[in-house]
Each structure stands twice: as C-alpha cells, then as structure tokens.
C-alpha positions in Angstrom: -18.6 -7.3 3.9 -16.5 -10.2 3.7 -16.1 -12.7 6.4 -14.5 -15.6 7.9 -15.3 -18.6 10.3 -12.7 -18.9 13.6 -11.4 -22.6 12.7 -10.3 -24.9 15.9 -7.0 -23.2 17.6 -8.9 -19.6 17.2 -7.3 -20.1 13.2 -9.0 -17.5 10.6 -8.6 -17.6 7.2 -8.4 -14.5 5.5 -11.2 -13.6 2.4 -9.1 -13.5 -1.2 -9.9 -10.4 -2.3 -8.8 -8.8 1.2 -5.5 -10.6 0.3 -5.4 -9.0 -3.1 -7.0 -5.6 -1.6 -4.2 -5.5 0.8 -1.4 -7.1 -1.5 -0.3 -9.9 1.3 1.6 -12.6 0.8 2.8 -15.3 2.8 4.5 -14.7 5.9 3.5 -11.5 6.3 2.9 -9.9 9.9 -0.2 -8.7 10.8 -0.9 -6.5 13.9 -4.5 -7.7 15.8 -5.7 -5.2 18.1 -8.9 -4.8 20.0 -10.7 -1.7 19.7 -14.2 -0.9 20.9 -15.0 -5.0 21.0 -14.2 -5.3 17.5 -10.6 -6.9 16.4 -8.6 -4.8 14.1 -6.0 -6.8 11.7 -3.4 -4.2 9.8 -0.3 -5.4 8.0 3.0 -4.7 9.4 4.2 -1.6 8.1 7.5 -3.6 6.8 5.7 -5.8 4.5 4.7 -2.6 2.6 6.9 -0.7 -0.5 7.0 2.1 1.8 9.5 0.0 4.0 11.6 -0.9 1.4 14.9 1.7 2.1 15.5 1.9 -1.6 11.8 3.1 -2.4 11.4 4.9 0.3 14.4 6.5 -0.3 13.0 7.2 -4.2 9.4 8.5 -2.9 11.3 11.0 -0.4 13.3 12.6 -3.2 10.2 12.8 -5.8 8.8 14.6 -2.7 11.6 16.6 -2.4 11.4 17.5 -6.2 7.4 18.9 -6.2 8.4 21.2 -3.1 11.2 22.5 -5.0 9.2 23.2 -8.1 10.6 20.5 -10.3 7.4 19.1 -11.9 6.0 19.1 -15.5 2.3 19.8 -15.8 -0.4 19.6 -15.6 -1.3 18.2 -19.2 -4.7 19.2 -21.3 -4.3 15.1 -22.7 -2.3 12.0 -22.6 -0.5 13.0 -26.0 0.9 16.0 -24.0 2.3 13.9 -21.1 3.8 11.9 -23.9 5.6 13.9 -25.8 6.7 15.7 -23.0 8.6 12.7 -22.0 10.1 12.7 -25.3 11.5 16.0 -25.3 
C-alpha cells in the first residue's frame, strides 16, 4: 500500500503511481472525507472524461445503440473484428 508523510501545514504529497492510477493532473479537485477514522481522497467527478459534455454525450448514445440492438459481435478472433470494420 502506498503512502505518504503529512508535511508542515498538514501538506501530503500524493504516491506517483496513484497519480498515474487515477490519471490526475495538476489542479485537479479532490474531495477528502472522513469515514470510519480513515480519510478518503476521490477526484472530482469533473476532472474525469465522463464530465466532458462531448464524451459524455458520445458514451450515452453508444449506450443507446447496444439497447437498440445495434452491435456487431461477438468475434471468434481479432481478424474477424477486423475485417468487420472493413466491410
């Protein structure tokens, strides 16, 4: 389990591969909450894709499309997928 050292001014730094785990990036918000003595850190749900109106937007129709019906597959091999995409 990674873990950190509180700095002076209560100041963490975060462990790298939570960072790249979590895909944050400077200036992000994270929400800290306090649950059962331990502190729980979660990113701000605007700093992920999902936020983005244009993605979200994308992910809500491909939704749309597999309740409809309008999928290919599933494929026996990668060559299938392939030239599926070609046809």
């Amino acid at each position: 389990m990674p873990q950190t050292i509180i700095r002076e001014d209560a100041q963490i730094a975060l462990p790298q591969e939570v960072v790249i785990r979590l895909r944050l990036e400077t200036g992000d918000i994270l929400n800290v909450d306090v649950e059962d003595g331990k502190i729980i850190l979660s990113p701000e749900e605007e700093n992920t894709l999902e936020y983005n109106p244009e993605i979200k937007a994308s992910i809500q129709r491909g939704l749309k499309d597999a309740e409809e019906g309008r999928t290919y597959g599933p494929f026996d091999n990668a060559d299938d997928f392939l030239k599926s995409l070609k046809s």
